[in-house]
VEXMARRO-626119 format. One line per field, with one value per residue: residue in one letter; x, y, z of N, C-alpha, C in turn. Coordinates in steps of 0.001 Angstrom, whole numbers, plus 500000, padded with zeros to 6 digits. Example, Ala and Ser with C-alpha at 12.3 -4.5 7.8 and 13.67 -1.06 7.14 Angstrom:
BEGIN
code <- (A,S)
npx <- (513190,512850)
npy <- (494310,497750)
npz <- (507800,507080)
capx <- (512300,513670)
capy <- (495500,498940)
capz <- (507800,507140)
cpx <- (513200,512900)
cpy <- (496700,500030)
cpz <- (507800,507870)
REM end
This chain:
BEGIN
code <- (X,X,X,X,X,X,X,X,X,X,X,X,X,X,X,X,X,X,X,X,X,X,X,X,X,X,X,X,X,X,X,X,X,X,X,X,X,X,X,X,X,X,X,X,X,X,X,X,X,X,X,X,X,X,X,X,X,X,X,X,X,X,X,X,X,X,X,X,X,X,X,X,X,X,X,X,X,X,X,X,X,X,X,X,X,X,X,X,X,X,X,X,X,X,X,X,X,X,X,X,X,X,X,X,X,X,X,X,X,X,X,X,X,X,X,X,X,X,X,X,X,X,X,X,X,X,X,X,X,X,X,X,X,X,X,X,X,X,X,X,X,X,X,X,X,X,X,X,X,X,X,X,X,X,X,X,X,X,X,X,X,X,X,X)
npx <- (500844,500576,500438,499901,500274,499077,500058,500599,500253,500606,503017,503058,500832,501305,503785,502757,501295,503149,504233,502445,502346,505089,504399,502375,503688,503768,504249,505292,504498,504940,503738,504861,504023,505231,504153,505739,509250,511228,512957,511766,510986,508485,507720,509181,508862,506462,506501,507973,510354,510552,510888,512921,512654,510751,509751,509582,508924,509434,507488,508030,505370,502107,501876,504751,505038,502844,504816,506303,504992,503161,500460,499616,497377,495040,493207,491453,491149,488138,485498,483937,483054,481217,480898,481451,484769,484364,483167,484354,487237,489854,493535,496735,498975,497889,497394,496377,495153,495421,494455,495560,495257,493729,492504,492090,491977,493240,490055,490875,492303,490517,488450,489219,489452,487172,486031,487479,487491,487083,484875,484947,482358,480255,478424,476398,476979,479623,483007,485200,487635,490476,493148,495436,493621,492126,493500,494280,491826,491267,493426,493839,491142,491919,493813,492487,491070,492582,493425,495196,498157,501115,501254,501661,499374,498248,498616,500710,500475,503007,503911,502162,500366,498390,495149,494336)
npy <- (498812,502107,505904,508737,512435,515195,517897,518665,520292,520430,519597,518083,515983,514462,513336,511573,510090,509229,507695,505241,504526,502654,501021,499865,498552,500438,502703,506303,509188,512221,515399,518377,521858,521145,522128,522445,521747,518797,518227,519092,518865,518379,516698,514339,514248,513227,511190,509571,507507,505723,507384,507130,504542,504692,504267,507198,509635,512172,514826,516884,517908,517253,516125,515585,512956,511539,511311,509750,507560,505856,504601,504259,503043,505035,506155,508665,510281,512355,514704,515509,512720,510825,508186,505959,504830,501989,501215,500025,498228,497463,497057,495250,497247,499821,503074,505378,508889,511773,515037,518809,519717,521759,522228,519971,517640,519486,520734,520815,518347,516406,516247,514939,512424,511299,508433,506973,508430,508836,508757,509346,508623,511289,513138,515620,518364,518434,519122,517802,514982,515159,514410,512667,510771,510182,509092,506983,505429,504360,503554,500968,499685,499159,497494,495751,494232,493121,491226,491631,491260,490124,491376,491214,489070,488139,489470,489415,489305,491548,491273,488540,485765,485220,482730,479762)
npz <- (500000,499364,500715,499745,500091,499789,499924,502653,505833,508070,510889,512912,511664,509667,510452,512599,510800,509158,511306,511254,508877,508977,510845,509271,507064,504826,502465,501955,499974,499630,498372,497267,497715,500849,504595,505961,507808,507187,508586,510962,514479,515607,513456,514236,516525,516672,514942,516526,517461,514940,512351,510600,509814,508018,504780,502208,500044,498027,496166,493837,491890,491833,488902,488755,490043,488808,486801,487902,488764,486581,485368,488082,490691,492283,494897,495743,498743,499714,500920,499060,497350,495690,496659,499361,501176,502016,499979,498013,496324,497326,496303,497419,495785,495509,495595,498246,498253,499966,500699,501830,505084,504885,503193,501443,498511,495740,493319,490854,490459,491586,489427,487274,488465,489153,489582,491158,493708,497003,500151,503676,505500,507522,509919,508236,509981,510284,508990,508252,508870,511189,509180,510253,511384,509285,507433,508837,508994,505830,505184,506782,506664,503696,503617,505660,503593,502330,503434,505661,505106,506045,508443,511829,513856,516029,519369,522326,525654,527864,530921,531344,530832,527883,528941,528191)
capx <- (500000,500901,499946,500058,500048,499124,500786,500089,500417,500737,504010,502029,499623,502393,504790,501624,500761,504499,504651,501265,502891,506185,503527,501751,504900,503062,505505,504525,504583,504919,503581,505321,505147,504976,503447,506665,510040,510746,513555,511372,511176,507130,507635,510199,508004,504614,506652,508866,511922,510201,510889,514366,512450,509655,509652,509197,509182,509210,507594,507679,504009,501143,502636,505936,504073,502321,505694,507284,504809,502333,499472,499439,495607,494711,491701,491607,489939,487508,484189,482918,482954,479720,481159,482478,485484,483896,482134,485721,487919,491570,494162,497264,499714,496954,497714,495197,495255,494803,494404,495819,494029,493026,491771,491847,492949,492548,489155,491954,492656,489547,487303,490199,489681,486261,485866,487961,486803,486382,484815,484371,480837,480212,477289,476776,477754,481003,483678,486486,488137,491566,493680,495637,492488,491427,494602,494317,490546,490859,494370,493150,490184,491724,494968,491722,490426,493723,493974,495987,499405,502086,501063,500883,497690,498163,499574,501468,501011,504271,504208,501373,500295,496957,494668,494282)
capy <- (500000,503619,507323,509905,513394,516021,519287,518506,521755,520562,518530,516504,514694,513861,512559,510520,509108,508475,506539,504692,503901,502171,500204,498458,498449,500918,503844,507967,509893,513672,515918,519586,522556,521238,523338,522591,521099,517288,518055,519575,518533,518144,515102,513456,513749,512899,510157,508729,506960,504885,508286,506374,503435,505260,504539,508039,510120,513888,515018,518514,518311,515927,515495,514669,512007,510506,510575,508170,506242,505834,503730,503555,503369,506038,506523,509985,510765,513670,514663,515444,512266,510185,506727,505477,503886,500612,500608,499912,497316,497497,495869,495474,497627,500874,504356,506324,510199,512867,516780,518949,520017,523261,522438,519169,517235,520386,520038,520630,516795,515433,515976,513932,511260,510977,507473,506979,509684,508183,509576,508605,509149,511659,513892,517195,519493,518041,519894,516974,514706,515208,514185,511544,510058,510102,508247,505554,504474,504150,502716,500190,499250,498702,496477,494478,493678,492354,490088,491819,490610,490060,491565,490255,488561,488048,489844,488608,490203,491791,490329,487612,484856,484592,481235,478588)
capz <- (500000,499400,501064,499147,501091,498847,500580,504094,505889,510157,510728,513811,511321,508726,511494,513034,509474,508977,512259,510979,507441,509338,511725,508093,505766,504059,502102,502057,499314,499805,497308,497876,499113,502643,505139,506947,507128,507301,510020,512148,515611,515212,513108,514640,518319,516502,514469,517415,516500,514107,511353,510544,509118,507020,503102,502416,498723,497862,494435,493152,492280,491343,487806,488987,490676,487766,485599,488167,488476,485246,485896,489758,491067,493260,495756,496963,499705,499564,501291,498020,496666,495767,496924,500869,501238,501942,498642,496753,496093,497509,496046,497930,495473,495406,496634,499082,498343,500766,500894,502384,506124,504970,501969,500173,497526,494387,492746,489501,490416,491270,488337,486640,488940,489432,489703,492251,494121,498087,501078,504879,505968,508718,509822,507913,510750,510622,507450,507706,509922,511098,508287,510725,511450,508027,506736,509493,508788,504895,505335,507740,505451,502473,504608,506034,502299,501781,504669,506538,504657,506540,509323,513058,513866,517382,520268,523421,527055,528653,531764,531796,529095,528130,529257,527214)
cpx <- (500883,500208,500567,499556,500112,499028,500062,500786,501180,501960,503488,501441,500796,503463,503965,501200,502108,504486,503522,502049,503876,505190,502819,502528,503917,504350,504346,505116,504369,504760,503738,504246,504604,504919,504907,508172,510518,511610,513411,511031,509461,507220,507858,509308,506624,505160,507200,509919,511526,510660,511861,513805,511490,510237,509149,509377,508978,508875,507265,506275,503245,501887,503853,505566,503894,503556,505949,506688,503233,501813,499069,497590,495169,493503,492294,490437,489457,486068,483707,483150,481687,479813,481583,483250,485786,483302,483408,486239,489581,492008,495440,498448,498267,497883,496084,495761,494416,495407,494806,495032,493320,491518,491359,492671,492596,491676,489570,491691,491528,488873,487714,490171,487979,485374,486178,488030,486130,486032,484290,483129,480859,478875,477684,477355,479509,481961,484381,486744,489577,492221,494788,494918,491650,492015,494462,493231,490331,491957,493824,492056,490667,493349,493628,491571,491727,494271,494656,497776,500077,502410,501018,499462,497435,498618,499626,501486,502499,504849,503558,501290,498975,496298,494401,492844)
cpy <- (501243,504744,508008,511286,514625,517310,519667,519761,521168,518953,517264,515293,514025,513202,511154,509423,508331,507099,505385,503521,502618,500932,499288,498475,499195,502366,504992,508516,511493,514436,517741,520623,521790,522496,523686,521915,519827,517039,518266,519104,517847,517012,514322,513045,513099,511012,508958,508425,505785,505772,507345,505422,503296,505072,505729,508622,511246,513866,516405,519424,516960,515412,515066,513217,511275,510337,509699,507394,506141,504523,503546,504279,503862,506570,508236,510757,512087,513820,514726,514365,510985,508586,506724,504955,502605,500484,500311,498669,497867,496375,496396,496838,499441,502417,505329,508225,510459,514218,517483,519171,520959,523131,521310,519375,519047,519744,520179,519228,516157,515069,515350,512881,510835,509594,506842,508025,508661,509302,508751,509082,509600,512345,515088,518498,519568,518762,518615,516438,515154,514161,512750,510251,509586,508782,506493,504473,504217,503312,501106,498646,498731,497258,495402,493684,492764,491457,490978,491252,491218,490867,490619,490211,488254,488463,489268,489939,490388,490801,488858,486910,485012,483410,480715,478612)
cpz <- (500000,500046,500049,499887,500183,499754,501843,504919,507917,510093,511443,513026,510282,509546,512033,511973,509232,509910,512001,509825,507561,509990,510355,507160,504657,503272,501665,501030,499383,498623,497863,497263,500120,503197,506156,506904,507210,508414,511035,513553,515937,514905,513879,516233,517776,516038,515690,516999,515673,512300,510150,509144,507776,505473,502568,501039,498871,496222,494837,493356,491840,490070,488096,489347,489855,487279,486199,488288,487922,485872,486871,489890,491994,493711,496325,497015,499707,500160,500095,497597,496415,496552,498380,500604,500925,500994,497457,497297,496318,496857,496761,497208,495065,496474,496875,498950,499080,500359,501982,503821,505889,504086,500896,499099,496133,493783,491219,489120,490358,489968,487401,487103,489808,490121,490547,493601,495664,499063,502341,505100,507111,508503,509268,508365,510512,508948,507210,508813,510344,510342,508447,510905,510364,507180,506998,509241,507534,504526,505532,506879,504352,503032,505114,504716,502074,502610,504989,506397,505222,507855,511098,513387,514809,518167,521452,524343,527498,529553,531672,530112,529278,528333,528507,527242)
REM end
């Protein structure tokens, strides 16, 4: 699986998604300007010391993007978009687009990508989720569809075992 972070503005949620990405062997794609800088102290506390291990990319802009990699199949997430999440088909080699916090993916991009065009379902009051939170539940989702490859599937107490 791929992120794609289309000019994420708050270092916290991009450090948090980073440390997310490292946690499902998932790799981040950065689509510039950043709102901020990648040595910043923000990341590195949101990410932990997991930053190190992150599969991580920088492009220019969206088109840089497509040249390197032509054909890749891209969900991006958007309140406007007519479909949920759960109404798609992951496949494990897919990339999830997001927008920035302010503002979203550009509706430049969408109306080019219509089809793929996802959105989480919330109540109307609501504008957006936080953009960490956004990442993790469509991530998540499309890592379940796929079994859960290569993931752990069971965890082990510290001190104690669990009962038979």
């Amino acid at each position: 699986m791929h992120i794609i972070l289309h000019q994420p503005e708050i270092p916290a949620n991009t450090g948090n998604i980073g440390r997310t990405c490292v946690a499902t062997g998932t790799s981040l794609h950065l689509i510039e300007p950043l709102g901020f800088r990648l040595n910043e102290k923000e990341i590195k506390r949101a990410g932990m010391d997991y930053w190190q291990y992150l599969d991580v990319a920088r492009y220019v802009n969206f088109a840089e993007f497509q040249e390197m990699h032509p054909g890749a199949r891209i969900w991006m997430a958007t309140t406007k978009a007519r479909r949920a999440y759960t109404e798609v088909s992951f496949r494990p080699d897919d990339y999830l687009m997001f927008g920035k916090e302010s503002a979203g993916i550009p509706e430049e991009i969408l109306v080019d990508h219509e089809e793929t065009c996802i959105r989480i379902p919330m109540l109307p009051a609501i504008r957006s989720l936080n953009l960490s939170n956004a990442v993790a539940i469509v991530l998540y989702e499309a890592l379940r569809q796929n079994g859960f490859h290569e993931m752990q599937r069971t965890g082990e107490l510290h001190r104690l075992h669990w009962k038979e």
